[in-house]
N, C-alpha and C positions, 0 to 999 in steps of 0.2 A: 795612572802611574806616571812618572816621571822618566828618569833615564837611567840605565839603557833599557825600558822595558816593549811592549806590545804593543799598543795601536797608536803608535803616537804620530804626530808629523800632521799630516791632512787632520790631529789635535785630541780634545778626549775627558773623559770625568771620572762622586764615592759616596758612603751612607752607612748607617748605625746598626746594626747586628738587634735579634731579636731576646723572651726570655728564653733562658736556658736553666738544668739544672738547679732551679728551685733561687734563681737567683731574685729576692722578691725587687731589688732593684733592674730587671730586665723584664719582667712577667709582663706578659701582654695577652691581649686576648685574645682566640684564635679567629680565624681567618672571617670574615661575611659576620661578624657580630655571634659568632660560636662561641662556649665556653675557653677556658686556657685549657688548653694541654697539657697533658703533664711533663712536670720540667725535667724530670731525667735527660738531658739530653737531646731534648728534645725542641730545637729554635722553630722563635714562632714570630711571622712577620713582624716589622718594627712598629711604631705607628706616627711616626716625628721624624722629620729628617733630621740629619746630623749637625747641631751647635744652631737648629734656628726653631724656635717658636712657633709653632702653627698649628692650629686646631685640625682634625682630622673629621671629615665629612660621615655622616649617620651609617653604618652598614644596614645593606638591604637585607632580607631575609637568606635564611641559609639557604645554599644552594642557587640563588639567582645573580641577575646581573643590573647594574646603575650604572645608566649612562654619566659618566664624566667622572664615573668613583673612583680614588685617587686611595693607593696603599703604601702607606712606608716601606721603602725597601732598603737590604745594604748594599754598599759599595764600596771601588776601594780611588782607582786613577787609571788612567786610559794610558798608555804610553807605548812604544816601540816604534816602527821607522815603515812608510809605505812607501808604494812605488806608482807611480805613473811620470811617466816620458821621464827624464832626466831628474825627478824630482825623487825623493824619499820618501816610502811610506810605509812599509813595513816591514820588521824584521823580528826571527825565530830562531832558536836552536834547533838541531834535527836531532832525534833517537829512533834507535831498533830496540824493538823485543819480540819474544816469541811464545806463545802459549798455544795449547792443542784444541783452547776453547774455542769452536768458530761461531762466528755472527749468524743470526737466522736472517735468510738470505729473502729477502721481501720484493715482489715489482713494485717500481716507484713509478710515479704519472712523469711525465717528457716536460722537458721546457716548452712553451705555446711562447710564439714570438707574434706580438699583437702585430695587424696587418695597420693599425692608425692608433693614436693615442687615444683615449675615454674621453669622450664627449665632454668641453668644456669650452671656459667663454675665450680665455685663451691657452697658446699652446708655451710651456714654462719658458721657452726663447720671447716670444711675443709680450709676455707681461713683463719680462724682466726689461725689455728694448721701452717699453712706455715709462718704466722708471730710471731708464738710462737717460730719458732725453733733458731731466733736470738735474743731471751730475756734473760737478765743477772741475775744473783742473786739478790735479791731484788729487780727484777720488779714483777708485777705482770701479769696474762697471760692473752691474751685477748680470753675471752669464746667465743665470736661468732660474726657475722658480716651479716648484715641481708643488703640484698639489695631490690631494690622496688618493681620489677618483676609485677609491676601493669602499663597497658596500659592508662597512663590518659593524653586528649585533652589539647598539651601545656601547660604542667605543672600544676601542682595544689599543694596546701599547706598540708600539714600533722598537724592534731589538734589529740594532747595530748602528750606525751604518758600518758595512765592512768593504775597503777597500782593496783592490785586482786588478791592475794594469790600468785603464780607464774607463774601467767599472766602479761604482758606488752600490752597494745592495744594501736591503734592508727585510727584513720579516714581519707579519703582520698579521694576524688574524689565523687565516687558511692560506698565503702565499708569502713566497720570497721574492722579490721584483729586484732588477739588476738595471742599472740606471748610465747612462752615458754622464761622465765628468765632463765631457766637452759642452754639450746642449741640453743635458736634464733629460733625453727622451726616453722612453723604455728599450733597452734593449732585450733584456728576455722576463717572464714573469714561470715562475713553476707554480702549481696547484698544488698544495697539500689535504693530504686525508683527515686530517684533523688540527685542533688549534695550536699554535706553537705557545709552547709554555715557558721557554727558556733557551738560553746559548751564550757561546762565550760571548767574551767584552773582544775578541781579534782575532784571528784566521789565524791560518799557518800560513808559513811563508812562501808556499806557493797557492795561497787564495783557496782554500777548502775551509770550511764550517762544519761541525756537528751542532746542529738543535734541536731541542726536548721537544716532543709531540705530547700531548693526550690522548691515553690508549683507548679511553673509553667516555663519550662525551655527553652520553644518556641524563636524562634530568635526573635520575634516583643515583645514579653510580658516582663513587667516589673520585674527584678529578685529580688523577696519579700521572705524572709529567715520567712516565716511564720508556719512552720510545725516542731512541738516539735517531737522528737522520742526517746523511753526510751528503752534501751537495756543494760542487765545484762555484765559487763563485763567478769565474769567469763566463762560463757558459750556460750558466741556470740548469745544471743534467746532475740528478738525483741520483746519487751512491748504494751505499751499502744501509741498511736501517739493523736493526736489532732491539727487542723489547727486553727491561730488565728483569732478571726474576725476582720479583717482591717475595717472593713464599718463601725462602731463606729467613725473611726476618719479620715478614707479616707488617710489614711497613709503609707509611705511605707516600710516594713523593710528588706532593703538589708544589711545594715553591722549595724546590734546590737553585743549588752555586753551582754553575758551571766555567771551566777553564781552561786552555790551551798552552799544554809547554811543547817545545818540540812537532814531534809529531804523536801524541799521546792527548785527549780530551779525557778530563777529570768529569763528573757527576757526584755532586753531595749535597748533604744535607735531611735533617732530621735521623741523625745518627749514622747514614749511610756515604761509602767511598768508593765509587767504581770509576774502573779505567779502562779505557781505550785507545786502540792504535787508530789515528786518524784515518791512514793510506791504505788499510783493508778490512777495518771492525773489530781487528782480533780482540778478546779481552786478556788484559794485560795482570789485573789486580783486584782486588776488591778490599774489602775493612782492615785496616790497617791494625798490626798487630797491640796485644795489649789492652787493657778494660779501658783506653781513652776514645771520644767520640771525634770525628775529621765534624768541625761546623762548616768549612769551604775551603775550596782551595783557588789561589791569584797564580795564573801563569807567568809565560814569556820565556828570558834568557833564564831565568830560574823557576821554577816551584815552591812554593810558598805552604802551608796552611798554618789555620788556626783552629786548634784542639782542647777539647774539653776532659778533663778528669778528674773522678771523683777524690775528694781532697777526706784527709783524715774523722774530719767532722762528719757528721751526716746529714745530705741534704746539699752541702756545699760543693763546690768546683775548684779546679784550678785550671788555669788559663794556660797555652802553652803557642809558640810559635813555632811549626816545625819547617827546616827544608826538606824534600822530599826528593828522592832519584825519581822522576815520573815516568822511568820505564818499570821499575821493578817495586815503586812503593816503601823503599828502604829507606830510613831515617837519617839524615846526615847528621844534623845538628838539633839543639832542643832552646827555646830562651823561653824560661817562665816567666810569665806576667809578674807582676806586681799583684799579692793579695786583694782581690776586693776591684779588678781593675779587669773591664773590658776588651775586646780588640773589637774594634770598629770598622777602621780600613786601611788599606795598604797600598800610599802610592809609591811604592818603591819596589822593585825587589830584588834589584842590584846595586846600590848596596839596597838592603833592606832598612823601608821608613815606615814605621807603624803608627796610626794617628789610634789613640786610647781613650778610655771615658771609664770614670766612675761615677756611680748611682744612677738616676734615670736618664731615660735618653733628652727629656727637657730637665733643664735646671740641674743636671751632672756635670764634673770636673773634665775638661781634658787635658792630654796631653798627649808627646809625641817622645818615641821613642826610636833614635836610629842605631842600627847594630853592627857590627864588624862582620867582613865576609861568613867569619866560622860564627856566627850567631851570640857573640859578648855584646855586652852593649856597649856602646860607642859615645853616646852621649844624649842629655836629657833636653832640646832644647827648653830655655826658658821663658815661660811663654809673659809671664807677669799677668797683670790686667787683661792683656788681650784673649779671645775666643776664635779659636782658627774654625772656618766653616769652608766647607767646600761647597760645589755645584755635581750635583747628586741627580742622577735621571729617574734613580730606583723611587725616587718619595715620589715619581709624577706615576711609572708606570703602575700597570697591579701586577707585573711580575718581572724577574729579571735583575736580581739583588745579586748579581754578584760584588765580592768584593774590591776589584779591581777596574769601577766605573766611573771613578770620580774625578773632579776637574780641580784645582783649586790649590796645588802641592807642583814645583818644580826642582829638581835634584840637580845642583851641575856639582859633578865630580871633582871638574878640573880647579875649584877653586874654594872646595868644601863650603857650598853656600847654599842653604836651603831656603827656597822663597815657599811664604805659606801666603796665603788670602785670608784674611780676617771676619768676623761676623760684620754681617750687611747692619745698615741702619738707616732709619728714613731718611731721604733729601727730596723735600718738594713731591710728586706724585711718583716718585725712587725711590731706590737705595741711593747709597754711594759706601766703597767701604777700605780701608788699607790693606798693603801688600806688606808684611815682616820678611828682613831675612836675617838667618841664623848662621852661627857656623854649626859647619856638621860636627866638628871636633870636638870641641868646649862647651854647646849651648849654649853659647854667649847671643844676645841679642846684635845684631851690625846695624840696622837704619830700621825707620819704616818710612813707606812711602802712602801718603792718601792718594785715593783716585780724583779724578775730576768730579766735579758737583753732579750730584744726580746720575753717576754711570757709578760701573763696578768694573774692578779686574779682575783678572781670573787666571792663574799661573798655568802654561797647558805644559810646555816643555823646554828645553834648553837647546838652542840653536847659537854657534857662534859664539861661544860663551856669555850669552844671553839670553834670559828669559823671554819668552814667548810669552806675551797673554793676550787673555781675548777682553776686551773693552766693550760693553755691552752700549747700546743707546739710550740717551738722555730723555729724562721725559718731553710731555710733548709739548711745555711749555716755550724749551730749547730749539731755535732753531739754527738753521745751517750745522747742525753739528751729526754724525753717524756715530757707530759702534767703529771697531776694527779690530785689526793685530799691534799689540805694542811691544817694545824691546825696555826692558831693564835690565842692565848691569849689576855684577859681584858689587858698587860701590854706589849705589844707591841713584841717586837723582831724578832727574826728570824722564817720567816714560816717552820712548818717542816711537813713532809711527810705522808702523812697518808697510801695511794696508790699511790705507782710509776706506773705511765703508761710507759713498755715498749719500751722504742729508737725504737727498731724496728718497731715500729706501730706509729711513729710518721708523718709521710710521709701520712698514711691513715686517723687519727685522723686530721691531715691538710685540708684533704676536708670537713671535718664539722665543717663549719667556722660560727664561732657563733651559736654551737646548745643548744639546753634543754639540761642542764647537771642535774641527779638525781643519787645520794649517797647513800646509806645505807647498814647496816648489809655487812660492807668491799667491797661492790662490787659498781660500777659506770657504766653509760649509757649514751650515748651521742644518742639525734636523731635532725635531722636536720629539720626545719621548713617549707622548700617550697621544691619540686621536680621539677624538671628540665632540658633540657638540648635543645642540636642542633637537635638531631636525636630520634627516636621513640627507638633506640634499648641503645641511652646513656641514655635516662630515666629511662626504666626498670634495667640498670645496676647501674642506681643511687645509691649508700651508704649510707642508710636512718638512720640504727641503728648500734651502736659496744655498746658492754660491755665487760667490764674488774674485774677480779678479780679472787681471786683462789678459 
């Protein structure tokens, strides 16, 4: 997301929504190469990511696992404000509610604070200091280099990072691991009972998480992401848990949206909407009134969702954008779609920017739609020729679509100017691709800017009344040149430099091909979205995090 929303600052990402309600233009297949689903309502992974081309790798048989299998997932934009020392990094609203229903109160396993780091060739200070010693003046140095040294069954996806004072965490497999911002090293790792299936795109604003577990991981049982777990990020010490009751609707949920307003975490998806108070498990809500379906819901300083209801025809949908009270579930406002027209993702949700798509997820129309605090619409930008594409973690992981992930969209308010990132296209053994900006007002086009030959930009947030993006590295034709952070202005021109990423770490920064990029207070993180490899020992040596800055 963009501004003023959730994980922004230390930076952030979005992706294409699955079939629904019999829409034959979203119908996808279900999950591991299983028949469709039925559409009632019923979303079903994506299989393309959003506004780019890409074939999608053989599903293995139902029920098992492919190492490096890769699932289209949605998403929407990372945004709001973190903190570590004097710098920014995240910011929340807070709500009360109260309801009689209590959390089933579960023992959780303790944080294990490793007595040494995992065995490896170097320690992420030590590798990042050998690629310091070829950096020129005016780069900056890369602080540390964090690899994965975690044992997981053919690969698994990494959900967050979430940043907490000067903690970095991230989820994986069967553990949450809590990371020092200063030197990479581990500070605490917790053990989970089973796989993490899901969690928001950002904490609350004082560093807590809820994420979805696997209640039952047996090779015949149905993998139902029904188990909340609330754990402090600062400390890696495991909360309050609570399992959902499916038998209300006989339902199942494997791949939900989860999100974070206030202090209230959202769970949805495949027709279901439940709520929780973050700070003691209470449940708040559940299915939201009315024959409409909740497909997810986007936190932060507002509440967001996008809702499905059956339209007069039969068979057919209509699309709905709702704000939500996320203490009580109550409906503020409503903005119907457009007939025949998707909601994708949402990097906005203050004001509210909604990126839209008809017909299929490849070779479908987009467009973008922003809307006035009380939910009118505000204006259509116009896109002409060009194809707005984001940076989408969801299409790398196999799980963890929410809508609110995406990189690629930046909102500054103070000068109604919407910077969007365009469809990538080859340069040399690259992309390279342009930055639009719009007015919020009119949807008038204002500039485009191309990027440099062989790199791409990527709009992350507004700082300074300037956009922030992340400038990825050149191929490896190119030398003396890195990735970094760049600044453009409301009036177009030349990007300039915020942080040079050192030439010399470009080779390395090359294997975190489309990761979470998070900015602030001068320093930058890259972590990558799915782990992977051929072998049990390239896994562990996999390259999950770099940061850079002095």
């Amino acid at each position: 997301m963009s501004q003023p929303p959730p994980q922004q600052g230390f930076g952030a990402p979005y992706e294409p929504q699955p079939g629904v309600y019999g829409d034959p233009g979203r119908a996808q297949p279900g999950p591991y190469g299983q028949p469709p689903q039925p559409s009632y309502g019923y979303p079903q992974p994506p299989t393309a990511p959003y506004g780019r081309d890409q074939p999608q790798p053989p599903a293995p048989p139902s029920g098992g696992r492919s190492r490096g299998r890769l699932v289209g997932l949605v998403a929407a934009v990372l945004a709001g404000v973190l903190v570590i020392g004097a710098g920014v990094w995240f910011v929340a609203g807070g709500d009360d509610g109260s309801d009689d229903k209590k959390p089933v109160a579960k023992e959780s396993t303790a944080p294990k604070r490793p007595g040494a780091e995992p065995d490896r060739k170097k320690t992420p200070a030590a590798e990042a200091a050998e690629i310091n010693k070829g950096r020129k003046e005016g780069e900056a140095k890369v602080r540390w280099i964090q690899k994965n040294g975690v044992d997981v069954p053919l690969g698994a996806s990494a959900l967050g990072p979430w940043i907490t004072g000067g903690i970095v965490a991230k989820a994986m497999y069967r553990t949450v691991s809590g990371y020092s911002l200063e030197d990479g090293s581990q500070e605490w790792s917790l053990r989970l009972p089973a796989d993490v299936c899901a969690a928001p795109t950002q904490p609350t604003a004082d560093g807590k998480i809820v994420i979805g577990l696997l209640t039952d991981t047996s090779a015949d049982a149905e993998e139902n992401c029904d188990k909340l777990q609330m754990i402090d990020l600062a400390t890696g010490e495991a909360g309050w848990s609570v399992t959902i009751d499916r038998a209300v609707n006989k339902d199942m949920l494997r791949y939900v949206i989860m999100a974070i307003s206030g202090d209230v975490v959202t769970i949805g998806g495949l027709g279901r909407a439940e709520a929780y108070r973050v700070s003691d498990g209470k449940h708040l809500w559940g299915k939201l009134p009315g024959p409409c379906e909740v497909e997810g819901f986007v936190g932060g300083s507002v509440m967001l969702a996008s809702v499905l209801c059956p339209a007069e025809s039969k068979g057919e949908v209509d699309r709905e954008v709702r704000r939500v009270d996320p203490v009580t579930g109550r409906t503020l406002w409503t903005y119907k779609v457009r007939k025949g027209w998707n909601v994708d993702a949402f990097h906005s949700v203050d004001p509210p920017v909604i990126f839209l798509r008809k017909g299929p997820l490849v070779g479908g129309t987009s467009a973008i739609a922003v809307l006035n605090d009380d939910g009118t619409l505000r204006s259509e930008p116009a896109l002409g020729g060009d194809v707005p594409e984001g940076q989408c973690p969801g299409k790398e992981r196999q799980l963890g679509w929410n809508l609110d992930i995406c990189t690629g969209v930046a909102v500054d308010t103070g000068t109604d100017t919407l910077y969007v990132a365009m469809k990538h296209r080859p340069a040399g053994r690259s992309f390279t691709n342009d930055v639009v900006a719009f007015d919020m007002s009119t949807g008038r086009k204002k500039w485009k800017v191309a990027s440099p030959a062989t790199q791409t930009l990527m709009p992350l947030r507004i700082e300074g009344g300037k956009a922030l993006m992340y400038l990825s590295p050149p191929d490896p034709r190119t030398k003396d040149v890195g990735g970094g952070i760049m600044a453009l202005g409301p009036q177009g021109g030349t990007p300039q430099p915020i942080l040079r990423h050192p030439a010399s770490a470009a080779a390395t920064e090359r294997t975190f091909d489309e990761p979470i990029v998070l900015h602030a207070d001068g320093r930058s993180l890259l972590m990558i979205p799915q782990v992977s490899g051929d072998t049990d020992e390239e896994e562990m040596e996999r390259r999950t995090m770099i940061a850079f800055g002095d």
